[in-house]
matplotlib code that plots the C-alpha trace (Angstrom):
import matplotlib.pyplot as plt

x = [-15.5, -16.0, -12.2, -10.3, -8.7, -6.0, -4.8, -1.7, -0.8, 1.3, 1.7, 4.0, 1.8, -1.6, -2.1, -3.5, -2.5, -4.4, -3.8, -6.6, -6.8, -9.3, -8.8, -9.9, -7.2, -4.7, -4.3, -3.3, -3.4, -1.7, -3.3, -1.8, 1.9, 4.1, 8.0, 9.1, 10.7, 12.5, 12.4, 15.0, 17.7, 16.5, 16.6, 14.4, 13.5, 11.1, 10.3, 7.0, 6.5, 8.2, 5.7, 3.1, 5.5, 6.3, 2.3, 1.8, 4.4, 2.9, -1.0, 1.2, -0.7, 0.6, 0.9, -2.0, -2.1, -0.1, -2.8, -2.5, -5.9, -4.4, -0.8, -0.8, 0.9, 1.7, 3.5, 5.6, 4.9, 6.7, 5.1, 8.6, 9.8, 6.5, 6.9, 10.5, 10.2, 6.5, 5.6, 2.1, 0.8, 1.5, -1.9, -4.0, -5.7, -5.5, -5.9, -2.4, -0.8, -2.6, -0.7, 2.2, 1.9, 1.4, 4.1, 6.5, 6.3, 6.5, 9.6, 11.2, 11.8, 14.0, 13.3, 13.3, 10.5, 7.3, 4.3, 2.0, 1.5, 4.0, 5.6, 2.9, 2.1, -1.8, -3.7, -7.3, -10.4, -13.9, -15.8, -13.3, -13.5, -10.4, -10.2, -8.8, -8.5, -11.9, -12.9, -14.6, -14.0, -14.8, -12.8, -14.3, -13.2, -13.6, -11.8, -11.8, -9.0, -6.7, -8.0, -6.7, -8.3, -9.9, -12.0, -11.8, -14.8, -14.0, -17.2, -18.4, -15.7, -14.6, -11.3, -11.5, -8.1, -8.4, -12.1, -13.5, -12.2, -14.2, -17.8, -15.7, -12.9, -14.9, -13.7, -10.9, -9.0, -9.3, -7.3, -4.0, -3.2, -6.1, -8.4, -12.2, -14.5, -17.8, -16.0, -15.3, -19.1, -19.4, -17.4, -18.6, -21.9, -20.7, -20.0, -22.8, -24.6, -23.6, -25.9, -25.5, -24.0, -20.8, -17.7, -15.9, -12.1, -10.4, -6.6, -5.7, -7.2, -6.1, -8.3, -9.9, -11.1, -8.6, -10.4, -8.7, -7.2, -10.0, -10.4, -13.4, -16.9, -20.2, -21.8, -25.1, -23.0, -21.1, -25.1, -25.6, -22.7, -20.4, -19.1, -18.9, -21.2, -24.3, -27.1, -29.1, -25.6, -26.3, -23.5, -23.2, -22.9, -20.4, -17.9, -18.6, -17.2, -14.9, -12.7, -13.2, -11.5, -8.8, -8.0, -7.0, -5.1, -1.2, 0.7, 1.3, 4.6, 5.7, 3.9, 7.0, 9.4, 5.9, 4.6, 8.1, 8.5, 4.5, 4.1, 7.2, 4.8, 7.1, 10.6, 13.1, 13.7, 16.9, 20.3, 22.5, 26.5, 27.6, 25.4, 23.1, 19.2, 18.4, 14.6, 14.1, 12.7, 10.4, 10.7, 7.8, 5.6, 3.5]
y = [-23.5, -20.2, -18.7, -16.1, -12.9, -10.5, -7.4, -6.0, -2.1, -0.6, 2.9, 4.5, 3.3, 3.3, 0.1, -3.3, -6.6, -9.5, -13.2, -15.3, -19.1, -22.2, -22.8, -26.6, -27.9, -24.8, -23.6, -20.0, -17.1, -13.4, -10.8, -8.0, -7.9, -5.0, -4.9, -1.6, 0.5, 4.0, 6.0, 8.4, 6.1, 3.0, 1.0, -2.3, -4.2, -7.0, -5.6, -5.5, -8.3, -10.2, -9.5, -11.1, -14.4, -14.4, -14.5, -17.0, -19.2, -18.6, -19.9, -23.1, -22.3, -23.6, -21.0, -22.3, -19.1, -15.6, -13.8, -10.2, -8.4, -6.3, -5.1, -2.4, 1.3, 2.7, -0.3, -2.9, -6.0, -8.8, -11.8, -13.4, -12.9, -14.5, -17.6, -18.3, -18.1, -19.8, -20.9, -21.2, -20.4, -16.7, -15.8, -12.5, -11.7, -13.6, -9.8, -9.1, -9.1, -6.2, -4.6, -6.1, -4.9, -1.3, -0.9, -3.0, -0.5, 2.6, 1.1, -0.3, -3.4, -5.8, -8.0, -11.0, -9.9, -12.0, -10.5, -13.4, -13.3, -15.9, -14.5, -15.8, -19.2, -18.5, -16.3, -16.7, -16.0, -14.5, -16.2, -18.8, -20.9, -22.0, -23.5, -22.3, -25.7, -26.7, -23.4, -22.8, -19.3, -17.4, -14.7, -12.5, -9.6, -5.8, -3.6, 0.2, 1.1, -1.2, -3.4, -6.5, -5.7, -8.8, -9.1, -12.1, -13.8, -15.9, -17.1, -13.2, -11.4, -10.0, -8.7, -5.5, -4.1, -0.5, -1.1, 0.6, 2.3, 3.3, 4.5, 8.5, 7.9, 6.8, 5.3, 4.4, 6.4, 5.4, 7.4, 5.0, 3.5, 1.1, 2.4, 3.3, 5.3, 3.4, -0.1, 1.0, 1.9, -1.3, -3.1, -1.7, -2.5, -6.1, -5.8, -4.2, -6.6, -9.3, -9.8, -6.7, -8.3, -9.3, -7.9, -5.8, -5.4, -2.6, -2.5, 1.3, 3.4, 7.5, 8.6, 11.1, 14.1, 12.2, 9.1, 5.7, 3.6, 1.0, -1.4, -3.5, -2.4, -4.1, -4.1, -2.3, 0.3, 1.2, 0.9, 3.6, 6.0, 6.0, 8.9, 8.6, 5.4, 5.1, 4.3, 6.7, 7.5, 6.9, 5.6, 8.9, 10.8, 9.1, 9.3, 12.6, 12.9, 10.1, 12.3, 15.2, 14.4, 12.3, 15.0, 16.9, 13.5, 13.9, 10.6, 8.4, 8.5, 5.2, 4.7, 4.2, 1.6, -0.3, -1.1, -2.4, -4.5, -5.7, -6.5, -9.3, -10.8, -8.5, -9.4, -6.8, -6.3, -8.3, -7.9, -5.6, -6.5, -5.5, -7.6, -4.9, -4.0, -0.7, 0.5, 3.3, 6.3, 7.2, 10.9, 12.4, 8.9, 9.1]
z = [10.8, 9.4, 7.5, 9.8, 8.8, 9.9, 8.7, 8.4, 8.0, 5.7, 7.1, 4.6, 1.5, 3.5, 2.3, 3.9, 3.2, 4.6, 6.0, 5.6, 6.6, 7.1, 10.8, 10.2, 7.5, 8.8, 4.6, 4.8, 1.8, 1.9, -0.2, -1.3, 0.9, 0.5, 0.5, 2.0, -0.3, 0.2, -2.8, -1.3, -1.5, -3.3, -0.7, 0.3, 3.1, 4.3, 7.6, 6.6, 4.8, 8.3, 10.4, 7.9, 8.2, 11.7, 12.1, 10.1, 11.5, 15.1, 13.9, 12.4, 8.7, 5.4, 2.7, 0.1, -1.8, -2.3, -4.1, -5.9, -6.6, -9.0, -10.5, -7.7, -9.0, -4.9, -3.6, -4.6, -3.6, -1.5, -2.7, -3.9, -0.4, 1.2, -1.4, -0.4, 3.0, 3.3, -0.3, -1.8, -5.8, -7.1, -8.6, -10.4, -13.1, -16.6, -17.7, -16.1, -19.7, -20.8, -18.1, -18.7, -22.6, -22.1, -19.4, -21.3, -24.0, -21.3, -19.5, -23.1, -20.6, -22.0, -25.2, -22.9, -20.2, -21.5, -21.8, -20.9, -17.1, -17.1, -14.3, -11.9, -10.9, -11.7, -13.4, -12.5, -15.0, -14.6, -12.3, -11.4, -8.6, -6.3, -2.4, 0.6, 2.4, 2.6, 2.1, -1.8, -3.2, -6.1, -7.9, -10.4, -12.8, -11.5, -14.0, -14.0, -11.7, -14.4, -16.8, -15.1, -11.2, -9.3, -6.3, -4.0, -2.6, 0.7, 2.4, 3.0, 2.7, -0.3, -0.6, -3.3, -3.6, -4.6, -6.8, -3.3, -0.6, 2.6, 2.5, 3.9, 0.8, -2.1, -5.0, -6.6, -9.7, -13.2, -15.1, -15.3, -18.6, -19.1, -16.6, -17.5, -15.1, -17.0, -16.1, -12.5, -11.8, -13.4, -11.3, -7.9, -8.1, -8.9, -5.6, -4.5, -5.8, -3.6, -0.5, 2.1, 4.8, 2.8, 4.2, 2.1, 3.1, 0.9, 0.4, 1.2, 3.5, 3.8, 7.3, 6.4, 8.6, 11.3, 11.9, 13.0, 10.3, 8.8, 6.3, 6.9, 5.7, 4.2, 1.1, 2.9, 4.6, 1.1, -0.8, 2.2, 2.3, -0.3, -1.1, -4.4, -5.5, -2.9, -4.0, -6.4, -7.9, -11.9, -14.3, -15.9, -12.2, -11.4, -14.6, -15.0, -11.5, -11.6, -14.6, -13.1, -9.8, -11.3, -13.5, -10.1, -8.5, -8.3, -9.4, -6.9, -5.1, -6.0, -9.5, -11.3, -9.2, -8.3, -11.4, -13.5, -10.3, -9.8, -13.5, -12.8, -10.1, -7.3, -8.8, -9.7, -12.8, -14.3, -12.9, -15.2, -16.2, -12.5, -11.3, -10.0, -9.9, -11.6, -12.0, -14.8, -15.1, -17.9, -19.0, -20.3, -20.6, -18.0]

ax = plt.figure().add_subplot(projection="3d")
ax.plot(x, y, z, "-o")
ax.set_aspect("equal")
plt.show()
């Protein structure tokens, strides 16, 4: 029995998150949840992240897996809500402390946050392999948005966080600390490489022109139309374009709370002497 999938929309972040389960053993994995966050007031909320549950509650799935592709910088994520209410394994990339390094130094986090991915159940490696149930999948390394990005094969479907949007959007930036525009061209035709029928699900998507929200794609259709990457598009092409246009990108509205939460695998950071939650703001670092 082939793995399902559903997706889940995050309208204020445009981002998707996805369940994806082996209908024949009922194992169950969430990539990439989000835990609402208003910036205006501070406040958050798993409203979001409740409808994922109450979903997977309703199929009767066991949480195998609460996978990240990547430390994400326009969302924070929910996974420690997901893993209390449903469990499963934290996992993303064993390059995750390279993130966690840079931003350590950026948000002069406290002496006892460890830089070692730690904070995650799993870190997965280059070519890995891991099961779904029954299901086999295969994780490999797709840096160039951040150094520590990860693309999820399951059956054919690979899951590609923010490595590729649609075929009408492009590509993603790769001018955050770490990023590289060479390793993103890299990295997409990785992808490109796989056979052309592979789905490709993306974890944002912006609508442009006023088309309907989408998510799901195909290698061949991305080889086709991409705006940035079809085929034909050289290595030079497309980093001479990819720094020009990020060059022109405005940060993203939530860069700052999402990443000092992400790089503690979606926790906040430490409670202070009040016994309070407070995120910082870096002056003149980013």
């Amino acid at each position: 029995m082939q793995a399902q999938v559903e997706a889940f929309f995050h309208t204020a972040s445009n981002t998707i998150s996805y369940l994806v389960w082996d209908p024949q053993t009922k194992h169950g994995a969430i990539i990439d949840s989000v835990l609402d966050f208003d910036a205006s007031s501070g406040r958050t909320s798993t409203t979001s992240a409740e409808a994922i549950v109450l979903r997977f509650r309703e199929l009767g799935l066991s949480c195998q897996w609460v996978l990240e592709t990547h430390v994400h910088a326009d969302h924070l994520s929910a996974a420690p809500f997901i893993k209390h209410e449903l469990g499963g394994t934290t996992a993303v990339g064993d390059h995750t402390p390279e993130i966690q390094r840079t931003f350590k130094t950026i948000y002069n986090a406290e002496p006892s946050f460890k830089t070692d991915g730690q904070q995650f159940d799993h870190l997965f490696s280059d070519n890995e392999e891991f099961s779904l149930g029954t299901i086999p999948c295969h994780v490999f390394h797709t840096p160039g948005h951040t150094p520590a990005c990860l693309t999820y094969l399951i059956e054919d479907m690979a899951f590609v966080g923010d490595t590729l949007f649609m075929p009408d959007f492009g590509t993603a930036r790769a001018d955050f600390p770490g990023g590289d525009a060479g390793q993103l061209y890299d990295s997409i035709h990785k992808i490109l490489d796989l056979p052309e029928n592979t789905r490709l699900f993306t974890c944002h998507d912006y609508a442009p022109n006023g088309r309907q929200i989408a998510w799901e794609t195909t290698v061949k259709e991305q080889r086709e139309k991409n705006l940035h990457a079809h085929d034909g598009i050289t290595r030079e092409e497309f980093v001479k374009m990819r720094t020009e246009r990020d060059k022109q990108l405005a940060m993203p509205a939530l860069l700052i709370p999402s990443i000092q939460v992400n790089m503690r695998a979606g926790s906040l950071p430490p409670a202070e002497d009040d016994g309070e939650h407070y995120l910082k703001i870096p002056i003149n670092k980013l």
